[in-house]
N, CA, C and O atoms as a CHARMM CRD file, in Angstrom:
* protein
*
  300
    1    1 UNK  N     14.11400  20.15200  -6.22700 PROA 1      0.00000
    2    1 UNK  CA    14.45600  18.77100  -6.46300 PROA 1      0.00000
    3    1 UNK  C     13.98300  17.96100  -5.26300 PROA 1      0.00000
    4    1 UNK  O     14.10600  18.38100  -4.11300 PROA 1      0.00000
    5    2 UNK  N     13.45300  16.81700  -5.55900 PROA 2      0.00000
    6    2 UNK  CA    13.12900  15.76700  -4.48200 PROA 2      0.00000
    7    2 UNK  C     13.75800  15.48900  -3.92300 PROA 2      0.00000
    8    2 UNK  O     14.80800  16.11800  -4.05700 PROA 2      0.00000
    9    3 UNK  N     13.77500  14.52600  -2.97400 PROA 3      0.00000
   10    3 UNK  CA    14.89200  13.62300  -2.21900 PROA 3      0.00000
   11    3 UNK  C     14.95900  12.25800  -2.79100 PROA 3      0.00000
   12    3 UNK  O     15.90900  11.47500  -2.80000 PROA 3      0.00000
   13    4 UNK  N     14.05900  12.16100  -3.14800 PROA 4      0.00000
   14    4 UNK  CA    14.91600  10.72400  -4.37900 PROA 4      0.00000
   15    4 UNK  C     15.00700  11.15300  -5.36200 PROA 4      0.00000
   16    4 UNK  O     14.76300  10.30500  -6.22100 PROA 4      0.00000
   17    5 UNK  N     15.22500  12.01200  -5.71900 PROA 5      0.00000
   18    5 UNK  CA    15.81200  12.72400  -7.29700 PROA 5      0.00000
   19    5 UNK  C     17.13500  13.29900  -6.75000 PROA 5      0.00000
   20    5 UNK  O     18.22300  13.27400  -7.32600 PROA 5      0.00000
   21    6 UNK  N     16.82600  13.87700  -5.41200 PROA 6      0.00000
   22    6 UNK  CA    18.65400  13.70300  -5.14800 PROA 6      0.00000
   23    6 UNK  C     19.16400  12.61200  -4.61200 PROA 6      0.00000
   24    6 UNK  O     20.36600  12.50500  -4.85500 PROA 6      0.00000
   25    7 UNK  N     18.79800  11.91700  -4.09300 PROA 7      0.00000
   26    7 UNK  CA    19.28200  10.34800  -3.78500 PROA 7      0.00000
   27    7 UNK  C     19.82200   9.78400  -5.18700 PROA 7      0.00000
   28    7 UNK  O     21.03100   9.55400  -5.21500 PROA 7      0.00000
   29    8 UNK  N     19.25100   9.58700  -6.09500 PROA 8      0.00000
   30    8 UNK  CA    19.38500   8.76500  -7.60400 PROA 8      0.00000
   31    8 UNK  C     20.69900   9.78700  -8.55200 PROA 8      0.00000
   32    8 UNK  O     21.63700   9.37000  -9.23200 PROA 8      0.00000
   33    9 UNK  N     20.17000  11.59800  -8.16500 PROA 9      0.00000
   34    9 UNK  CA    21.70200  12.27700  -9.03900 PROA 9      0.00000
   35    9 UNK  C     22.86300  12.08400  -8.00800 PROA 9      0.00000
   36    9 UNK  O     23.95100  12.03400  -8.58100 PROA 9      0.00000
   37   10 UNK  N     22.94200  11.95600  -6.58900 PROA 10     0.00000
   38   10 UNK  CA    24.02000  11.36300  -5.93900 PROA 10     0.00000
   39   10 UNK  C     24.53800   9.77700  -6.22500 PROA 10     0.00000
   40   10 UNK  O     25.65700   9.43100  -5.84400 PROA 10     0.00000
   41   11 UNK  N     23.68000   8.89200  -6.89100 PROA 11     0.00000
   42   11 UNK  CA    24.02900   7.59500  -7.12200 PROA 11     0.00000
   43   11 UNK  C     24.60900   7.85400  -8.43800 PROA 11     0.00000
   44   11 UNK  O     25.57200   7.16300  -8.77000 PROA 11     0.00000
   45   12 UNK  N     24.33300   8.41100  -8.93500 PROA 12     0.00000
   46   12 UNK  CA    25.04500   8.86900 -10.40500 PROA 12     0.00000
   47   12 UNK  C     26.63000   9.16300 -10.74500 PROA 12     0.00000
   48   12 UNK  O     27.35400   8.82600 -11.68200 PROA 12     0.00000
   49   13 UNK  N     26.89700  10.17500  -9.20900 PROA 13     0.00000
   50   13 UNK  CA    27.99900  10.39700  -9.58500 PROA 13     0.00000
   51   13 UNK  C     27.64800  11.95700  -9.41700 PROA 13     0.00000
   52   13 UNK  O     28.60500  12.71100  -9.23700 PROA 13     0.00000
   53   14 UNK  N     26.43300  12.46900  -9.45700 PROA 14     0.00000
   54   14 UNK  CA    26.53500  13.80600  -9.23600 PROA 14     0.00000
   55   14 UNK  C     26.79500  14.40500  -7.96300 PROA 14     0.00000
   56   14 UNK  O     27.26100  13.75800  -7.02500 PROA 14     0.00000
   57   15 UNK  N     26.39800  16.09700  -7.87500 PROA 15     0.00000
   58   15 UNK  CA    26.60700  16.49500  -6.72800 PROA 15     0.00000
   59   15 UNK  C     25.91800  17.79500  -6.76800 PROA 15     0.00000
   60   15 UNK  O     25.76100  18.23300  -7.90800 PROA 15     0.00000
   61   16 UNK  N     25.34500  18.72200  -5.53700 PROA 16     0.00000
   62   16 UNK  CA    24.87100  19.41300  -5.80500 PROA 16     0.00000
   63   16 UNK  C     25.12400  20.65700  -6.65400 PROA 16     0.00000
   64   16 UNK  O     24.38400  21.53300  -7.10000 PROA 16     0.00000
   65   17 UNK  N     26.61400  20.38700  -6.72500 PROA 17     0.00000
   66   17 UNK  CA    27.05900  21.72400  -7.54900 PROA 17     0.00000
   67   17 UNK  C     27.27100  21.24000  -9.20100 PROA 17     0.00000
   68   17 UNK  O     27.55400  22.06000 -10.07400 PROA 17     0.00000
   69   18 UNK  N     27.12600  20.10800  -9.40800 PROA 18     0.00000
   70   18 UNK  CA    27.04200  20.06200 -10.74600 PROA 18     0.00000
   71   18 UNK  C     25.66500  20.09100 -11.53800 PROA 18     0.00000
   72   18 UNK  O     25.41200  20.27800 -12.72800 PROA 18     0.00000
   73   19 UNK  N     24.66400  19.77000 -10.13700 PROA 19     0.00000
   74   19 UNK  CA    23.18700  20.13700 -10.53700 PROA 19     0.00000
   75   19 UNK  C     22.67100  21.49900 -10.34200 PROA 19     0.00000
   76   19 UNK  O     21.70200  22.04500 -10.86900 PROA 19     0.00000
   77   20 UNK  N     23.43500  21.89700  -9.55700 PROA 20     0.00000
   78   20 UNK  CA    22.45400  23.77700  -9.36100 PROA 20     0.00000
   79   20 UNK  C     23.73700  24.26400 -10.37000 PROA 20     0.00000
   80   20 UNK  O     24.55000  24.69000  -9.55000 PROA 20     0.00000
   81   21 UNK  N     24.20500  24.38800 -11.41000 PROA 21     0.00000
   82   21 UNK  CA    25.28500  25.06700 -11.80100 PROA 21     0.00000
   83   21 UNK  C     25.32500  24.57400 -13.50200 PROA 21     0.00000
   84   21 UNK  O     25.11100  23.40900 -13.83500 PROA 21     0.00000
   85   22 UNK  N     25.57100  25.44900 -14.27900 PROA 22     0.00000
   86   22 UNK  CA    25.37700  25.49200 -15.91400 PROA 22     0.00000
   87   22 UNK  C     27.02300  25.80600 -15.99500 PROA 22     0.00000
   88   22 UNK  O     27.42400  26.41100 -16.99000 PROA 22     0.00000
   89   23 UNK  N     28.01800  25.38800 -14.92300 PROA 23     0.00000
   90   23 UNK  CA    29.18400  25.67500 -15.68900 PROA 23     0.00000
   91   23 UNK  C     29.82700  24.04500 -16.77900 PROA 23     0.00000
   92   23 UNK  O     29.29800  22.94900 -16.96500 PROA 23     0.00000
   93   24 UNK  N     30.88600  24.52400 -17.16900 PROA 24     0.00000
   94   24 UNK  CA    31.52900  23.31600 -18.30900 PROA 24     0.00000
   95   24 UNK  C     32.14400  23.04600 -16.90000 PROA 24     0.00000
   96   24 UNK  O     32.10700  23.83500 -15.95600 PROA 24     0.00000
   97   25 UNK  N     32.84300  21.52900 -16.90800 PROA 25     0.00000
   98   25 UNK  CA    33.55800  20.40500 -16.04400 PROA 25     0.00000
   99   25 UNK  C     34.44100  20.53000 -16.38700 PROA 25     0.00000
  100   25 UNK  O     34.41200  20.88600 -17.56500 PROA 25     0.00000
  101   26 UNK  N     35.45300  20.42600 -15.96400 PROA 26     0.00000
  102   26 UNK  CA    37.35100  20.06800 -16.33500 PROA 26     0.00000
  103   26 UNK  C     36.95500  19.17800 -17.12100 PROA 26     0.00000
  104   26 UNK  O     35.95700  18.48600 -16.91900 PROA 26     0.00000
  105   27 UNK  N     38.06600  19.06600 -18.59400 PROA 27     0.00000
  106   27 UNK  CA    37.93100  18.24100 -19.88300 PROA 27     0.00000
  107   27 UNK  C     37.85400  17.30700 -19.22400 PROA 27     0.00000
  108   27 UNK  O     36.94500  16.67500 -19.76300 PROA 27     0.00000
  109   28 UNK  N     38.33200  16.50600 -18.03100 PROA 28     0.00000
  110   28 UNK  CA    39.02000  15.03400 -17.78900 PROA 28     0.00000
  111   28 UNK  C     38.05900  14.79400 -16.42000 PROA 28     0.00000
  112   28 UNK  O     38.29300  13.83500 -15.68500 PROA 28     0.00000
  113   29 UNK  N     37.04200  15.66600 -16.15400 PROA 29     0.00000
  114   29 UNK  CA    36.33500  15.06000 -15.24100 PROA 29     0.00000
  115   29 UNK  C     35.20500  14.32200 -16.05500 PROA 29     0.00000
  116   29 UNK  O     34.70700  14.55300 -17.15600 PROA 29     0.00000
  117   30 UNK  N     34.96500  13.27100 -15.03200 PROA 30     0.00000
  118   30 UNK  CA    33.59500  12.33600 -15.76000 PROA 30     0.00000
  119   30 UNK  C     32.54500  11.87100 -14.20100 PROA 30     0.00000
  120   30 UNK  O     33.10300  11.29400 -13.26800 PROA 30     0.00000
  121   31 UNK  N     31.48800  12.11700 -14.15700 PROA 31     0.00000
  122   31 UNK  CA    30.56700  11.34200 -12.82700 PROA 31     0.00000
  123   31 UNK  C     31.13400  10.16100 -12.68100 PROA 31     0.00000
  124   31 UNK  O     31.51000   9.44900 -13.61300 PROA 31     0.00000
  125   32 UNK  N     31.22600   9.88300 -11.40300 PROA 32     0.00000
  126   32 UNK  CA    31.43200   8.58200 -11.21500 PROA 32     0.00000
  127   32 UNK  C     30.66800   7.51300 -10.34900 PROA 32     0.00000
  128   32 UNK  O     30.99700   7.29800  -9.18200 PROA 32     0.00000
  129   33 UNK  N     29.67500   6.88100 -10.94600 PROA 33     0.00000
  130   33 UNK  CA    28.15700   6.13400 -10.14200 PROA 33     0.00000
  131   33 UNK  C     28.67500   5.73900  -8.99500 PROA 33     0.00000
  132   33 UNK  O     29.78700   5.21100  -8.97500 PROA 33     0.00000
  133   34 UNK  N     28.00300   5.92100  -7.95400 PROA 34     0.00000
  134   34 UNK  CA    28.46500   5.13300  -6.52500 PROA 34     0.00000
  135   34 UNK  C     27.02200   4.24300  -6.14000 PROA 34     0.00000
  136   34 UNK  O     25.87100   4.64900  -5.97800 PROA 34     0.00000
  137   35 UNK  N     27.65600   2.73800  -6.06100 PROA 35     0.00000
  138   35 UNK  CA    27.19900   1.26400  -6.44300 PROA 35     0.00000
  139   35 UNK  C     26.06600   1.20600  -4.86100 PROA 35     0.00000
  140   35 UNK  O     25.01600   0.56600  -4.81000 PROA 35     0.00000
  141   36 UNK  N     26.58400   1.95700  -3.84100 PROA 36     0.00000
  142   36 UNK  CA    26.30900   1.61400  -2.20200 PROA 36     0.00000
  143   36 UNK  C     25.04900   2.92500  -2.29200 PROA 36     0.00000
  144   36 UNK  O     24.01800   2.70900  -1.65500 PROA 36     0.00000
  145   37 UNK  N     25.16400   4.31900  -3.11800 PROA 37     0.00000
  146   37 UNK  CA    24.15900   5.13000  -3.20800 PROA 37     0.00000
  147   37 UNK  C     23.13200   4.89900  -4.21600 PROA 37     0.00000
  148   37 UNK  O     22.05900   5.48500  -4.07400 PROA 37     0.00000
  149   38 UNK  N     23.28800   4.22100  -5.09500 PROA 38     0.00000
  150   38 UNK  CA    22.50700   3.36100  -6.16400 PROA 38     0.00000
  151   38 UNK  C     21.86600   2.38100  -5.21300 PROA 38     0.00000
  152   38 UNK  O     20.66900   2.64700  -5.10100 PROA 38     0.00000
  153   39 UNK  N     22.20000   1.43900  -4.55600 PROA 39     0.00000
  154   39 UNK  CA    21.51000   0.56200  -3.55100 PROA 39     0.00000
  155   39 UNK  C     20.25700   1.64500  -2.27700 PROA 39     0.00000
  156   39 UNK  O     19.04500   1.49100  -2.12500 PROA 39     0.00000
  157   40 UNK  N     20.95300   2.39500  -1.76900 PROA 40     0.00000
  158   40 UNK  CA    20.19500   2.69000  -1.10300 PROA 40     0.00000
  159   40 UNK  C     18.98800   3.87800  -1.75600 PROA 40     0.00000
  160   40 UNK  O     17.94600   4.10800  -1.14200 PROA 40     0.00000
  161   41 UNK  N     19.22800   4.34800  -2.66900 PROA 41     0.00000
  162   41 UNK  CA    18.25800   5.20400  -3.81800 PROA 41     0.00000
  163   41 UNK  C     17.20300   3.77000  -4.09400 PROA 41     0.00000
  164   41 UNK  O     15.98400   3.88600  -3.97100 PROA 41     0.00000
  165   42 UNK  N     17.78800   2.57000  -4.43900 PROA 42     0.00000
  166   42 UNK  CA    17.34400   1.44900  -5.24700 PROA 42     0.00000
  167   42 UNK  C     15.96100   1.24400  -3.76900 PROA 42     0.00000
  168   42 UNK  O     14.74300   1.22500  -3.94600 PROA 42     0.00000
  169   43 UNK  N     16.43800   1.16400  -2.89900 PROA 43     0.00000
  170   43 UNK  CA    15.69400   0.76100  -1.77200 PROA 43     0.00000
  171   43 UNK  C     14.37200   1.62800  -1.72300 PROA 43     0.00000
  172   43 UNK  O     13.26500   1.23800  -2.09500 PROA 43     0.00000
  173   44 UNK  N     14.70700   2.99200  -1.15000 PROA 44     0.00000
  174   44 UNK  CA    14.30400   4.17100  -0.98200 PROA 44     0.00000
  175   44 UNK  C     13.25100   4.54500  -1.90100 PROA 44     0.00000
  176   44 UNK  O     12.18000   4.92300  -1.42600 PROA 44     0.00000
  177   45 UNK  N     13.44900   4.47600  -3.43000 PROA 45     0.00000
  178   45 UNK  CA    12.48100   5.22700  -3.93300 PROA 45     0.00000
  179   45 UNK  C     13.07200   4.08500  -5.39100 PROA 45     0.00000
  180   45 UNK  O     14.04700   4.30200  -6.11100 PROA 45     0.00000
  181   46 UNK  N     12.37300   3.21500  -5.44700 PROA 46     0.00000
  182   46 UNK  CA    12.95100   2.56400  -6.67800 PROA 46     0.00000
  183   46 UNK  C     11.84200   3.24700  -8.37800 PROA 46     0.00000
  184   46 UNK  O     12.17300   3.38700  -9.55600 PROA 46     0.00000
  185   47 UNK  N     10.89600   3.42500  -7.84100 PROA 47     0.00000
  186   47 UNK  CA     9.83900   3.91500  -8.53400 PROA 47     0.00000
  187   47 UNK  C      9.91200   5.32800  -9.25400 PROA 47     0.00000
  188   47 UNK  O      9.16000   5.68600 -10.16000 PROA 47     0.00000
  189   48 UNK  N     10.89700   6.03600  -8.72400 PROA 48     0.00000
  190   48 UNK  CA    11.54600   7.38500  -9.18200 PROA 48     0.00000
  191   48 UNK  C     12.53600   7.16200  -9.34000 PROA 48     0.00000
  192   48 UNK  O     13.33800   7.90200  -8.77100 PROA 48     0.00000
  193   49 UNK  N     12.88200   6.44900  -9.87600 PROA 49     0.00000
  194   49 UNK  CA    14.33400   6.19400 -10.95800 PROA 49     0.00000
  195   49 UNK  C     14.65700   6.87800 -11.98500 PROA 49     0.00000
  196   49 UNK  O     13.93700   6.51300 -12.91400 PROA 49     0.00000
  197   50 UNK  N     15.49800   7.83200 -12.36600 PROA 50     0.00000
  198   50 UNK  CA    15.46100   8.30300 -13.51900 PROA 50     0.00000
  199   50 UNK  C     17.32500   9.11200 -13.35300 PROA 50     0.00000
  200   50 UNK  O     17.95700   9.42500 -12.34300 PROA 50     0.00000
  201   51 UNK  N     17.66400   9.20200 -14.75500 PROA 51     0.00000
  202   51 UNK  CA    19.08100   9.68800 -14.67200 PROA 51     0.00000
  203   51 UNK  C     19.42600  10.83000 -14.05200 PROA 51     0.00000
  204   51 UNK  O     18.44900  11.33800 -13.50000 PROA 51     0.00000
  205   52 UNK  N     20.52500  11.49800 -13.90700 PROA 52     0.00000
  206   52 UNK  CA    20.80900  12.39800 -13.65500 PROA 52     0.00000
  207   52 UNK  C     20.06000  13.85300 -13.76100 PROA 52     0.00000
  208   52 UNK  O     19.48000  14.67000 -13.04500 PROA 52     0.00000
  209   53 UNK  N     20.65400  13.53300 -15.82000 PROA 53     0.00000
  210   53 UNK  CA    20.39400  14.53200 -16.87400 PROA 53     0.00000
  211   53 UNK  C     19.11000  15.04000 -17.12400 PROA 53     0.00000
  212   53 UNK  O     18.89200  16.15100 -17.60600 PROA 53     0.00000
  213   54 UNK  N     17.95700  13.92100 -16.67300 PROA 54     0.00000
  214   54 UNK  CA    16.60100  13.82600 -16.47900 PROA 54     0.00000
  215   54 UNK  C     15.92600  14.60200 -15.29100 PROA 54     0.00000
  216   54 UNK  O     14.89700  15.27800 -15.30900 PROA 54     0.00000
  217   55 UNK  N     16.81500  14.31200 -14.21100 PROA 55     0.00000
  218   55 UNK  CA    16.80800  15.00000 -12.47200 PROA 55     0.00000
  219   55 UNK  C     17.00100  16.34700 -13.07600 PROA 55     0.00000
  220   55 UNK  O     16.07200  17.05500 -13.46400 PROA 55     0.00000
  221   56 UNK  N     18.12900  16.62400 -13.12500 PROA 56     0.00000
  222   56 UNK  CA    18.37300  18.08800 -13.72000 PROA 56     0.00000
  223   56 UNK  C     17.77200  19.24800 -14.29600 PROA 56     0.00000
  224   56 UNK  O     17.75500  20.47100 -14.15600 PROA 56     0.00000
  225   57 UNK  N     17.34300  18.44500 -14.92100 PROA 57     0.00000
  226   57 UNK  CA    16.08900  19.03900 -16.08800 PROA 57     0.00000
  227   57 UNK  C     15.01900  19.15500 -15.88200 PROA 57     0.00000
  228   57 UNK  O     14.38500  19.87900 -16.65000 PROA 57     0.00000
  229   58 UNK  N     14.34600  18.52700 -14.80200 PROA 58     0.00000
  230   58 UNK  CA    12.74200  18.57300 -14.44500 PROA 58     0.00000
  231   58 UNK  C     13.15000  19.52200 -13.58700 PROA 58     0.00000
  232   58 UNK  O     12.44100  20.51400 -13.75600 PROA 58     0.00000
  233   59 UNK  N     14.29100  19.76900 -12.39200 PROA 59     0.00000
  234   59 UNK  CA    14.44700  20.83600 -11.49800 PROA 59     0.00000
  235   59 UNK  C     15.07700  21.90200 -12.15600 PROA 59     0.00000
  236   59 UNK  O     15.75200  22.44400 -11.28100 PROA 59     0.00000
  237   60 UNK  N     15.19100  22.34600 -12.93800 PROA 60     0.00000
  238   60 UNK  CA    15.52700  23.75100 -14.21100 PROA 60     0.00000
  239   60 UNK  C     14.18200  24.04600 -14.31500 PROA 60     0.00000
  240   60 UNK  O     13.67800  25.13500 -14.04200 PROA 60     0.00000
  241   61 UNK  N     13.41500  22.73300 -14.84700 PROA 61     0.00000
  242   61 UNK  CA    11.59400  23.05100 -15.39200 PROA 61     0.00000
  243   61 UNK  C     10.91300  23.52600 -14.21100 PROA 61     0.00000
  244   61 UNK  O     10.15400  24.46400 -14.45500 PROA 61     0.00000
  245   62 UNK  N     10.95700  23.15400 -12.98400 PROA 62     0.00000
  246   62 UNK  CA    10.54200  23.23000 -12.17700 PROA 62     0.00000
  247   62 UNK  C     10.85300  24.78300 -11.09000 PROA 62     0.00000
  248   62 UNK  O     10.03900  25.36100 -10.36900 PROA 62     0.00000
  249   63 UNK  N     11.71700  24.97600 -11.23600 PROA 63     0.00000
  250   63 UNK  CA    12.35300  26.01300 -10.43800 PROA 63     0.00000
  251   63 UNK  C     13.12300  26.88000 -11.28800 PROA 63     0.00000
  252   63 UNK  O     14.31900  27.00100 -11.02500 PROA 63     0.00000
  253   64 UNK  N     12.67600  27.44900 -12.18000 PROA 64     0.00000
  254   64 UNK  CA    13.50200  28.32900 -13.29700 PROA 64     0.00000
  255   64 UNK  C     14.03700  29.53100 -12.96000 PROA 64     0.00000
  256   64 UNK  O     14.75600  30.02500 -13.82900 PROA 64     0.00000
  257   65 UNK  N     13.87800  30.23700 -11.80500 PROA 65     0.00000
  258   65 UNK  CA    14.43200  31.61100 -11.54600 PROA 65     0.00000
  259   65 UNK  C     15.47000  30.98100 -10.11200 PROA 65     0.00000
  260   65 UNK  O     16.08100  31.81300  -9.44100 PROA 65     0.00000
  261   66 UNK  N     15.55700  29.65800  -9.80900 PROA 66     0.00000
  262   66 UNK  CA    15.99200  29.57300  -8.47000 PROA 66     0.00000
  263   66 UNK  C     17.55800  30.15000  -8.06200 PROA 66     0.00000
  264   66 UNK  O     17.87300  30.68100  -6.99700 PROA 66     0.00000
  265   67 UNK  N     18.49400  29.86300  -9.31800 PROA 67     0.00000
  266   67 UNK  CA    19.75900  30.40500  -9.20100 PROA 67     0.00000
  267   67 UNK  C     20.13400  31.97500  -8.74200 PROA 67     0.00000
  268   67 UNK  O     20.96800  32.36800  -7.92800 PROA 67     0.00000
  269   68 UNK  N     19.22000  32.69400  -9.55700 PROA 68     0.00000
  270   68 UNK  CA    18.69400  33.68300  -9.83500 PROA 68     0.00000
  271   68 UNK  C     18.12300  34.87900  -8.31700 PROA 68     0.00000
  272   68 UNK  O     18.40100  36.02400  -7.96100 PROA 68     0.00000
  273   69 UNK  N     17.27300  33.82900  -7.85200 PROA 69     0.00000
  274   69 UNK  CA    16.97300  33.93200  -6.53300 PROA 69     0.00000
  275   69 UNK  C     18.05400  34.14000  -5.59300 PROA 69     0.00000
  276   69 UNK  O     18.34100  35.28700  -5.24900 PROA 69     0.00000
  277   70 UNK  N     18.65300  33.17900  -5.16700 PROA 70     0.00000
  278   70 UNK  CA    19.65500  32.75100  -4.12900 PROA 70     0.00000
  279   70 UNK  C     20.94700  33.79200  -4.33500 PROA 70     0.00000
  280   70 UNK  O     21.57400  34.31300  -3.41300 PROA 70     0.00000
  281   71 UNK  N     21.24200  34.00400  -6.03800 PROA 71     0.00000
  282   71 UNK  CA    22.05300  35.42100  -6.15000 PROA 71     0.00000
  283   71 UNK  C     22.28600  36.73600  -5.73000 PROA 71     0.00000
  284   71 UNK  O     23.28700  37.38800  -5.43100 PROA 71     0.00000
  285   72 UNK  N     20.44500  37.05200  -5.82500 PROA 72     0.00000
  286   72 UNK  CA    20.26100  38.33200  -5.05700 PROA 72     0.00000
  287   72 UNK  C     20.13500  38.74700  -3.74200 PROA 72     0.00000
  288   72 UNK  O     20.03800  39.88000  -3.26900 PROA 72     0.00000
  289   73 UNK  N     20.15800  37.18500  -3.00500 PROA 73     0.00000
  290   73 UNK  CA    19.64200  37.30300  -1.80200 PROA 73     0.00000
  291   73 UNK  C     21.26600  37.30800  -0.73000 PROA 73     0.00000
  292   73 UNK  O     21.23400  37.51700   0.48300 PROA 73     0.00000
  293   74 UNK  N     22.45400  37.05600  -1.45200 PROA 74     0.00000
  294   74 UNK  CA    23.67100  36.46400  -1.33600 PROA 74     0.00000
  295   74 UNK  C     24.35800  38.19300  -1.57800 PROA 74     0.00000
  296   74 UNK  O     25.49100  38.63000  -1.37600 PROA 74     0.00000
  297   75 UNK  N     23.47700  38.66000  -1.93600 PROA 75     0.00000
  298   75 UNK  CA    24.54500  40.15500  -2.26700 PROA 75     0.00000
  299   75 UNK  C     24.36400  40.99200  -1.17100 PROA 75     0.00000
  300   75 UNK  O     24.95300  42.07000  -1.11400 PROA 75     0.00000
């Protein structure tokens, strides 16, 4: 993942563990956009704007064994 692709899933409301991680969320959790990390993403890289769910997904496409990786190396 980039740094304005993590700049923009931190303005979102994300975090790294809801992006490196395929688990379900507590029913009653929801992202919550932060307005001051949206500004400075907005500054930073306005041109790589894109959602979360979008971030997420190009770094799955992009790095497909990475979880995978870091597992075996952790044992």
């Amino acid at each position: 993942m980039s740094a304005p692709g993590m700049m923009w899933l931190l303005a979102d409301g994300f975090g790294p563990w809801e992006a490196a991680t395929s688990y379900e969320p507590e029913p009653d959790w929801s992202p919550q956009a932060d307005h001051d990390l949206a500004a400075i993403a907005e500054r930073f890289a306005p041109e790589r704007r894109a959602s979360a769910a979008a971030i997420i997904a190009q770094a799955a496409q992009e790095f497909p064994g990475f979880d995978d990786t870091v597992m075996k190396l952790c044992r």
